[in-house]
LUMTISE-210616 format. One line per field, with one value per residue: residue number from 1; residue in three letters; x, y, z of N, C-alpha, C in turn. Coordinates in Angstrom, 1 decimal, always signed. Layout:
BEGIN
seq = [NUM,...]
type = [Ala,...]
n.X = [X,...]
n.Y = [Y,...]
n.Z = [Z,...]
ca.X = [X,...]
ca.Y = [Y,...]
ca.Z = [Z,...]
c.X = [X,...]
c.Y = [Y,...]
c.Z = [Z,...]
***
This chain:
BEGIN
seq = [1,2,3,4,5,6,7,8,9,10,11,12,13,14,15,16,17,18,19,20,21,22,23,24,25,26,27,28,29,30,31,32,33,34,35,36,37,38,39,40,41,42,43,44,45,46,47,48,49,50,51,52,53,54,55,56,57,58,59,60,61,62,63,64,65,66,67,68,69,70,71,72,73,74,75,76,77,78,79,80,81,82,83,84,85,86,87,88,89,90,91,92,93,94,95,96,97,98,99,100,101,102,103,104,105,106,107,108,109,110,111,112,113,114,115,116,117,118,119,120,121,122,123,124,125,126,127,128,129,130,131,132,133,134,135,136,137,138,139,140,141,142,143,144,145,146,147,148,149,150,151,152,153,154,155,156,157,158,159,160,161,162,163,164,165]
type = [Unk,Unk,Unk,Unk,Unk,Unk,Unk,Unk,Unk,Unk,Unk,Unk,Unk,Unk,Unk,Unk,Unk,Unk,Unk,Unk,Unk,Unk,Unk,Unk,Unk,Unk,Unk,Unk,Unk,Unk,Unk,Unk,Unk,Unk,Unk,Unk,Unk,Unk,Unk,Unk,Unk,Unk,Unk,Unk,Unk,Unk,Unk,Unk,Unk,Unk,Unk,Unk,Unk,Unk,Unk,Unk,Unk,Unk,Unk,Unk,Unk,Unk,Unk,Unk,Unk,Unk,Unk,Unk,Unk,Unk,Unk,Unk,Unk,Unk,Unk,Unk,Unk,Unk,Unk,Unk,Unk,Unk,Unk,Unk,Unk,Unk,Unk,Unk,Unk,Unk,Unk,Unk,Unk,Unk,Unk,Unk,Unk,Unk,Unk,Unk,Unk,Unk,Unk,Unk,Unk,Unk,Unk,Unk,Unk,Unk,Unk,Unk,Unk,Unk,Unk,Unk,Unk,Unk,Unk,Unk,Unk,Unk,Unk,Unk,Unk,Unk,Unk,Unk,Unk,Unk,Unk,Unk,Unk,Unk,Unk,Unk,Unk,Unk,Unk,Unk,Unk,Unk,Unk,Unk,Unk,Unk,Unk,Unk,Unk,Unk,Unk,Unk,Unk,Unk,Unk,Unk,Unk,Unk,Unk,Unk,Unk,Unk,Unk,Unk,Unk]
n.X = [+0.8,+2.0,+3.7,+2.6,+1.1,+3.2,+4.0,+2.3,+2.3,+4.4,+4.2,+1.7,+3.6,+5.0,+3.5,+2.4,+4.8,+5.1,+2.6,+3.4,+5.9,+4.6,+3.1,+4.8,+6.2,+4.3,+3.6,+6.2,+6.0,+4.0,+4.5,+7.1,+5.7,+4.9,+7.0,+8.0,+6.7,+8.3,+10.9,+12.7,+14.7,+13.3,+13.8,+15.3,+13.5,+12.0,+13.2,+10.4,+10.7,+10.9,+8.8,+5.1,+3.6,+4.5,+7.4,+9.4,+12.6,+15.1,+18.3,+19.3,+20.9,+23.6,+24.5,+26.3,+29.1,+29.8,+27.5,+25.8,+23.1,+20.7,+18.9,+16.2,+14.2,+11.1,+9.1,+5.7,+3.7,+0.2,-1.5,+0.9,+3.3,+5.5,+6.1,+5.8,+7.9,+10.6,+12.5,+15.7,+16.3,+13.4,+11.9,+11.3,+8.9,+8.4,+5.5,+5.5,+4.3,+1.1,-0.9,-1.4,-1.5,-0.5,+0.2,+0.7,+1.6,-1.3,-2.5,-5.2,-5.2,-3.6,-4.5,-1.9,-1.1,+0.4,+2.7,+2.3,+3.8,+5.6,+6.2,+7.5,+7.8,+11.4,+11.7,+8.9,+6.7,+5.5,+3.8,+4.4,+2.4,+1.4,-2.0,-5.1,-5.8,-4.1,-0.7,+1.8,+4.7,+7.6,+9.9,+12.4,+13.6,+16.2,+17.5,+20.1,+21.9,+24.0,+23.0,+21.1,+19.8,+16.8,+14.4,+13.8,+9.9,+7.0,+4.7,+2.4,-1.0,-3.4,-5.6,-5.0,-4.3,-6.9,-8.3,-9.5,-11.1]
n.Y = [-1.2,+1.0,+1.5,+1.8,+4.1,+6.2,+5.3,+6.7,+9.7,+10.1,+9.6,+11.7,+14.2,+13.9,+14.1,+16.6,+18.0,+17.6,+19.0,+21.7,+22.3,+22.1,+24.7,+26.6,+25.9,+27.1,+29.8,+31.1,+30.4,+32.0,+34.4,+34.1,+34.6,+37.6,+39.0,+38.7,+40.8,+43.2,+42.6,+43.8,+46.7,+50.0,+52.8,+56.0,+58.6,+58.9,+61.2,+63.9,+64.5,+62.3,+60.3,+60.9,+61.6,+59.6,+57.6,+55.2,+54.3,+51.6,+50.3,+47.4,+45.8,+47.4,+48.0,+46.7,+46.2,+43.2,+41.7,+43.4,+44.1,+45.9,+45.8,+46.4,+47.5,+48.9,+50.3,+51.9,+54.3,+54.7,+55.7,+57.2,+57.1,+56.4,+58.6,+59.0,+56.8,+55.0,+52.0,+51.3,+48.5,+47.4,+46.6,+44.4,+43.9,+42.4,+41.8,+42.1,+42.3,+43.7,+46.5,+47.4,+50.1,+49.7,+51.1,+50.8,+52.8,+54.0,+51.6,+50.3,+50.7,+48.6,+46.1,+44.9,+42.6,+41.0,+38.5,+39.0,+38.9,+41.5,+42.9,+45.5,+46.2,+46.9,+50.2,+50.9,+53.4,+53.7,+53.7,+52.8,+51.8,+52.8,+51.8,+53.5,+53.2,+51.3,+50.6,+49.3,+46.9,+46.7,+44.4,+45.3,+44.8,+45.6,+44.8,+44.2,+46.5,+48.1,+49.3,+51.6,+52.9,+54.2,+56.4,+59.0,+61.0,+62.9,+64.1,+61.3,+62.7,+63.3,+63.2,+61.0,+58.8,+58.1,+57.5,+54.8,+51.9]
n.Z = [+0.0,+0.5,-0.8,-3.3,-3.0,-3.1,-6.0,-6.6,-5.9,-7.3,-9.5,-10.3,-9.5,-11.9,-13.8,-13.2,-13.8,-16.3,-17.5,-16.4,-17.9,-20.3,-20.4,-20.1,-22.6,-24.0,-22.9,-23.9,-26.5,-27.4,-26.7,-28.8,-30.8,-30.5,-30.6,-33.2,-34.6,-34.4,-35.7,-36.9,-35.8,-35.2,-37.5,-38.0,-38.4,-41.7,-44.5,-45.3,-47.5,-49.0,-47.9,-46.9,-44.1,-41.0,-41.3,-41.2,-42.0,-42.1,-43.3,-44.0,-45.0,-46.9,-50.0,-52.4,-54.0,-54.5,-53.9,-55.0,-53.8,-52.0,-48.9,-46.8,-44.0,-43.5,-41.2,-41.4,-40.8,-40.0,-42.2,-43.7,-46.4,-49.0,-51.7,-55.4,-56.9,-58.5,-59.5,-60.9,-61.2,-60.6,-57.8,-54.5,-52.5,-48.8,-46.5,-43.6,-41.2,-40.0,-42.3,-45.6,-48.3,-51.6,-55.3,-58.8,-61.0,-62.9,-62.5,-60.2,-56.9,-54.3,-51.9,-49.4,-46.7,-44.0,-44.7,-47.2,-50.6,-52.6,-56.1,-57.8,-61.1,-63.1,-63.5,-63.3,-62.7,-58.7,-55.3,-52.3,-49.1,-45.5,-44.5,-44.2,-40.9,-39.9,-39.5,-41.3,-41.9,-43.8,-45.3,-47.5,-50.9,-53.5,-55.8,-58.3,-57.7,-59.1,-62.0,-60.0,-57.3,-56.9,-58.0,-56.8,-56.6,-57.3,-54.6,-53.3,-53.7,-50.9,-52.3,-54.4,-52.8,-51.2,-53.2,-53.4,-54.4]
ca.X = [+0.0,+2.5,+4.5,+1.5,+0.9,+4.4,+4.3,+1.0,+3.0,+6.0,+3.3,+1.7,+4.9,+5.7,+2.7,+2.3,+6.2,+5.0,+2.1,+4.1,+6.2,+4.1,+2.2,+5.9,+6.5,+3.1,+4.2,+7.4,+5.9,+3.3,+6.0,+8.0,+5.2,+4.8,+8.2,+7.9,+5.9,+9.0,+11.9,+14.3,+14.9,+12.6,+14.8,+15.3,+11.9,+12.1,+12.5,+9.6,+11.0,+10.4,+7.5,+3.9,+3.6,+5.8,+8.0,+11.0,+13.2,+16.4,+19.1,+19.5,+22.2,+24.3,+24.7,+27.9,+29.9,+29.6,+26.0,+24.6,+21.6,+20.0,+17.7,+15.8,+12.8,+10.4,+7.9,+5.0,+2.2,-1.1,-1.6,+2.0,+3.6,+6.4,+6.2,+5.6,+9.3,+11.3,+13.8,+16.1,+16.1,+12.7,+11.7,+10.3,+8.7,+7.9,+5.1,+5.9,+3.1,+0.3,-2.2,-0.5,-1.8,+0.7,-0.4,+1.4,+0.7,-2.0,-3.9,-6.1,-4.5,-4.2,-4.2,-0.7,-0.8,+1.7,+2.7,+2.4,+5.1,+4.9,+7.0,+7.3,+9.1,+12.0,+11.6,+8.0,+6.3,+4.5,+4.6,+3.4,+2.4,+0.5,-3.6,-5.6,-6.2,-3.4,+0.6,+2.4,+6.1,+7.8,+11.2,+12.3,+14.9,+16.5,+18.5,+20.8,+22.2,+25.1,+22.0,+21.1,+18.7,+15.8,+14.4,+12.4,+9.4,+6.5,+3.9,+0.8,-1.7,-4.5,-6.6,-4.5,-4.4,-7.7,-9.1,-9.1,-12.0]
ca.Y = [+0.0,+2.4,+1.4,+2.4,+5.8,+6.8,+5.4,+7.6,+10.7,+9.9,+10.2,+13.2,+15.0,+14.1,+14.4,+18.0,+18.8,+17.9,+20.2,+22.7,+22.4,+22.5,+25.7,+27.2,+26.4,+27.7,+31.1,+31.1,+30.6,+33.2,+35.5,+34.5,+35.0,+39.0,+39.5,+38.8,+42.0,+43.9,+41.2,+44.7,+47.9,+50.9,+53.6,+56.8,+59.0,+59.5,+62.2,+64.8,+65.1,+61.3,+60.2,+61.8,+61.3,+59.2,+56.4,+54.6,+53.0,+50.9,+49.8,+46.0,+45.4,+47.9,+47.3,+46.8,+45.4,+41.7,+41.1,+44.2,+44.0,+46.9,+45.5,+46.9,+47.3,+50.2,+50.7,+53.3,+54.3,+54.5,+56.9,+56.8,+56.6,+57.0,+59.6,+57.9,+56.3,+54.2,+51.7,+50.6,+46.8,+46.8,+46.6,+43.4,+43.8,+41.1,+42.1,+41.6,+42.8,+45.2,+46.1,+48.6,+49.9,+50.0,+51.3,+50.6,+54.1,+53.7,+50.7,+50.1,+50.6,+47.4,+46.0,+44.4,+42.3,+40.5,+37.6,+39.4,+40.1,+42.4,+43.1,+46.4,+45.9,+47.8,+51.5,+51.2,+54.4,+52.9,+53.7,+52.1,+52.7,+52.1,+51.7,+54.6,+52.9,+50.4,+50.5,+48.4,+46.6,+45.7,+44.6,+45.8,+44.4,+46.1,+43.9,+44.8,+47.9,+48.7,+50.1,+52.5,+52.2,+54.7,+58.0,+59.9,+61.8,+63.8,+63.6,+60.8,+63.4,+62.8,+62.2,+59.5,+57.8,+58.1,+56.8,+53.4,+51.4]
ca.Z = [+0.0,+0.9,-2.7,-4.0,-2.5,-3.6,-7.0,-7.5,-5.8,-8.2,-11.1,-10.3,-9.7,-13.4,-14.9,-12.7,-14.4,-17.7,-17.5,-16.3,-19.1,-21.1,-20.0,-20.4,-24.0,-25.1,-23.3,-24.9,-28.2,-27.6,-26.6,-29.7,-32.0,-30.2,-30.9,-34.6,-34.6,-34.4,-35.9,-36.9,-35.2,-36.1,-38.1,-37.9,-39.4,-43.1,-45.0,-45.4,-49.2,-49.9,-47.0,-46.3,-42.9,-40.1,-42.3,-40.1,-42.8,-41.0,-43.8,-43.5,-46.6,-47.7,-52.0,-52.7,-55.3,-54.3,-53.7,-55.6,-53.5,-51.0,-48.4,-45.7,-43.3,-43.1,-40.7,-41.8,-39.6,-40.5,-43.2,-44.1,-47.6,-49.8,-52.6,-56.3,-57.2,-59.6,-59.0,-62.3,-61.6,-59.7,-56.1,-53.6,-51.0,-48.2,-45.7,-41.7,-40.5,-40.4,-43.6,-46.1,-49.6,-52.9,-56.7,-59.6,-62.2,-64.0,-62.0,-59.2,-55.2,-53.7,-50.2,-48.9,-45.1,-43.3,-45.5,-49.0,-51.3,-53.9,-56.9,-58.9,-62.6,-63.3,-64.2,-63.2,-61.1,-58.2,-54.3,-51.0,-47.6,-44.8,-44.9,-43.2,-39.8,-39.3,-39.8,-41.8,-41.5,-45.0,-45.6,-49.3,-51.5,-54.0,-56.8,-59.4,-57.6,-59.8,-62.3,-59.5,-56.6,-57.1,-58.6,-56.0,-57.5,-56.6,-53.4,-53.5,-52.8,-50.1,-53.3,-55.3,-51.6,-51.0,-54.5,-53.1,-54.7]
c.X = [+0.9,+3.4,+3.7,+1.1,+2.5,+4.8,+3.2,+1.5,+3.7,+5.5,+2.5,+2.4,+5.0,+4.5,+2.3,+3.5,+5.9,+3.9,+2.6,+5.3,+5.8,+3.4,+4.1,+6.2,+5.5,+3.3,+4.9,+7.0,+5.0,+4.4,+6.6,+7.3,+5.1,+5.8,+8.5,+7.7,+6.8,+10.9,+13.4,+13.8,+14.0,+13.6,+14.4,+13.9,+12.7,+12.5,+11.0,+9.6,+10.4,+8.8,+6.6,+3.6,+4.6,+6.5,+9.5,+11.8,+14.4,+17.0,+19.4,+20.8,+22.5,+24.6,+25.6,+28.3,+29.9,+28.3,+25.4,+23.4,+21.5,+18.8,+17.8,+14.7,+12.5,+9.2,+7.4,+3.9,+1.3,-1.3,-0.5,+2.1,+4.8,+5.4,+6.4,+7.2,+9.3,+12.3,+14.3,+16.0,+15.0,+13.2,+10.8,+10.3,+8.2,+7.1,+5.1,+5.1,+2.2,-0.5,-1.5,-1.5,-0.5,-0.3,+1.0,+0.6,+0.3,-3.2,-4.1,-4.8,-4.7,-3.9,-3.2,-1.1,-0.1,+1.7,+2.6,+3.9,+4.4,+5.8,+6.5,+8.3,+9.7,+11.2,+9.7,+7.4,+5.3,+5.3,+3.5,+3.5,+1.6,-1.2,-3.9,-5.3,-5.4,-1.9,+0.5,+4.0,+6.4,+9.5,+11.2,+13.4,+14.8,+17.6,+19.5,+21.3,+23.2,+24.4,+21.2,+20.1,+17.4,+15.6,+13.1,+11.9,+8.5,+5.6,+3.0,+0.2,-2.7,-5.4,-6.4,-4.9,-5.3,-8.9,-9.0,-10.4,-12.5]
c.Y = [+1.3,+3.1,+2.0,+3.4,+6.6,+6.7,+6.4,+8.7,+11.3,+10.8,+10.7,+14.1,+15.0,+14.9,+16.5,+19.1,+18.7,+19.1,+21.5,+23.3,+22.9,+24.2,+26.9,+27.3,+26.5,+29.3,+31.8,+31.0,+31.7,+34.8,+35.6,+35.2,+36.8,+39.2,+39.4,+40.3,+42.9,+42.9,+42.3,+46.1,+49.0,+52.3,+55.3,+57.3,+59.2,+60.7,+62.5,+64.9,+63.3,+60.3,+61.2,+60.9,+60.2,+57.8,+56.7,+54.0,+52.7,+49.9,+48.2,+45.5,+46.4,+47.8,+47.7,+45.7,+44.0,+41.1,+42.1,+44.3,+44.9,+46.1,+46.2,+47.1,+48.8,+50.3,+52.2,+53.3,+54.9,+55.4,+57.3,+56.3,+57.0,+58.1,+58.5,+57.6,+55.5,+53.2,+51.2,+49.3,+46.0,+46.4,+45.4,+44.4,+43.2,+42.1,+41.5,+41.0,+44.6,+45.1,+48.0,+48.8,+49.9,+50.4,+51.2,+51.7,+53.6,+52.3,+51.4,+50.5,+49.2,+47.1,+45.0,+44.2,+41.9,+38.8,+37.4,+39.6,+40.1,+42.6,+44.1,+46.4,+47.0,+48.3,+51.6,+52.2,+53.6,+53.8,+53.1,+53.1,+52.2,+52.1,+52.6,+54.8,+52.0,+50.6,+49.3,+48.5,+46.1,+45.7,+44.6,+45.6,+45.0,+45.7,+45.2,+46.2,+49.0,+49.5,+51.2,+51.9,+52.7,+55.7,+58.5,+60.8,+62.4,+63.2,+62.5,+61.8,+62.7,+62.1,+61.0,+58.5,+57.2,+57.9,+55.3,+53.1,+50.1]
c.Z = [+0.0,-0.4,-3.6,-4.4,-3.0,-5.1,-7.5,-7.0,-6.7,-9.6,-11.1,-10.8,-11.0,-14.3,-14.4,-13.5,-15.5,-17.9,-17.2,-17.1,-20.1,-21.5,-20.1,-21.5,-24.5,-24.7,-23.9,-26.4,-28.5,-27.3,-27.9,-30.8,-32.0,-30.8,-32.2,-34.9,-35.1,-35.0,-36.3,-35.8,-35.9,-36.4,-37.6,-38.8,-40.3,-43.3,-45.3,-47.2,-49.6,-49.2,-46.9,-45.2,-42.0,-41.0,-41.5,-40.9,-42.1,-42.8,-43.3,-44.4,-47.1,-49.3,-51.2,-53.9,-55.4,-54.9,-54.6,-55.3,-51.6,-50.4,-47.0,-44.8,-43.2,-42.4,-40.8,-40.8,-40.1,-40.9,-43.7,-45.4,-48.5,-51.1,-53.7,-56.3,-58.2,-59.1,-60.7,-62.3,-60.9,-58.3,-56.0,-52.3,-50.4,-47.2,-44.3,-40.9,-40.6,-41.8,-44.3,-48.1,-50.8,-54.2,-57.4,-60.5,-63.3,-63.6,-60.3,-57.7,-54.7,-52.4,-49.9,-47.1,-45.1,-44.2,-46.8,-49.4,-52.8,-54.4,-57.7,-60.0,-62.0,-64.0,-64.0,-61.9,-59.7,-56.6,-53.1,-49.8,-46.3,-44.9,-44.0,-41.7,-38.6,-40.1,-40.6,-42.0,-42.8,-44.5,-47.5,-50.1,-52.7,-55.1,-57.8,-58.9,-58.3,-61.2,-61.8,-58.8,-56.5,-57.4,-57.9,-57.4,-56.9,-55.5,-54.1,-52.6,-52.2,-51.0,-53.9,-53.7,-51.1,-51.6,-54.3,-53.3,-54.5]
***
């Protein structure tokens, strides 16, 4: 009896440590998944000349002569946008997180979440940003840099922004 009462203590205890385990790597994974949220550093604000309203971009890749390739992360906050642009060998961009719009000149605005990527050809005008209501986090790769890496141009006014259909 007494073998008894100790082996059913024994197996508690475990089955008490595995639950308790358990209940540890589900906070830890809810923890990891928060900390996605933010996976680079938020940058210094933008320019005023190439952003309408607050845009954080943070350099992640230097181009250089090796790789030829510019990458980086920009967090925009809600209502946030680059100014139209160009790049010579085309822009990606991967979405993080958050809900962002983009236009390519001449179509529709479209909606970009966390898990999009989007590609603008070379030499095509287009610019993104965040959606009215909610930020958005991209990282943005920039190929072929020894072709050059972009040609700022003028504002998206409140109207183009706000022709969303």
């Amino acid at each position: 009896m007494k073998t008894t009462k100790i082996l059913a203590a024994v197996l508690l205890l475990f089955i008490w440590q595995g639950c308790n385990s358990k209940n540890k790597k589900q906070n830890n994974m809810e923890q990891d998944e928060t900390a996605l949220n933010n996976i680079f550093p938020i940058g210094e604000k933008g320019s005023a000349e190439w952003f309408t309203g607050n845009a954080y971009p943070t350099s992640l890749l230097e181009a250089d002569s090796i790789y030829t390739t510019l990458a980086g992360n920009v967090y925009f906050e809600p209502g946030a946008r680059s100014n139209w642009h160009t790049h010579p060998s085309g822009q990606i961009l991967i979405i993080t997180d958050g809900i962002g719009y983009y236009q390519i000149e001449g179509q529709s605005i479209e909606v970009m979440k966390k898990g999009d990527v989007v590609k603008f050809p070379p030499n095509i005008r287009h610019w993104h940003g965040a959606s009215p209501d909610v930020g958005v986090q991209q990282l943005y790769i920039i190929p072929n840099t020894e072709q050059g890496i972009v040609e700022w141009m003028e504002v998206v006014t409140d109207e183009e922004y706000n022709n969303k259909k």
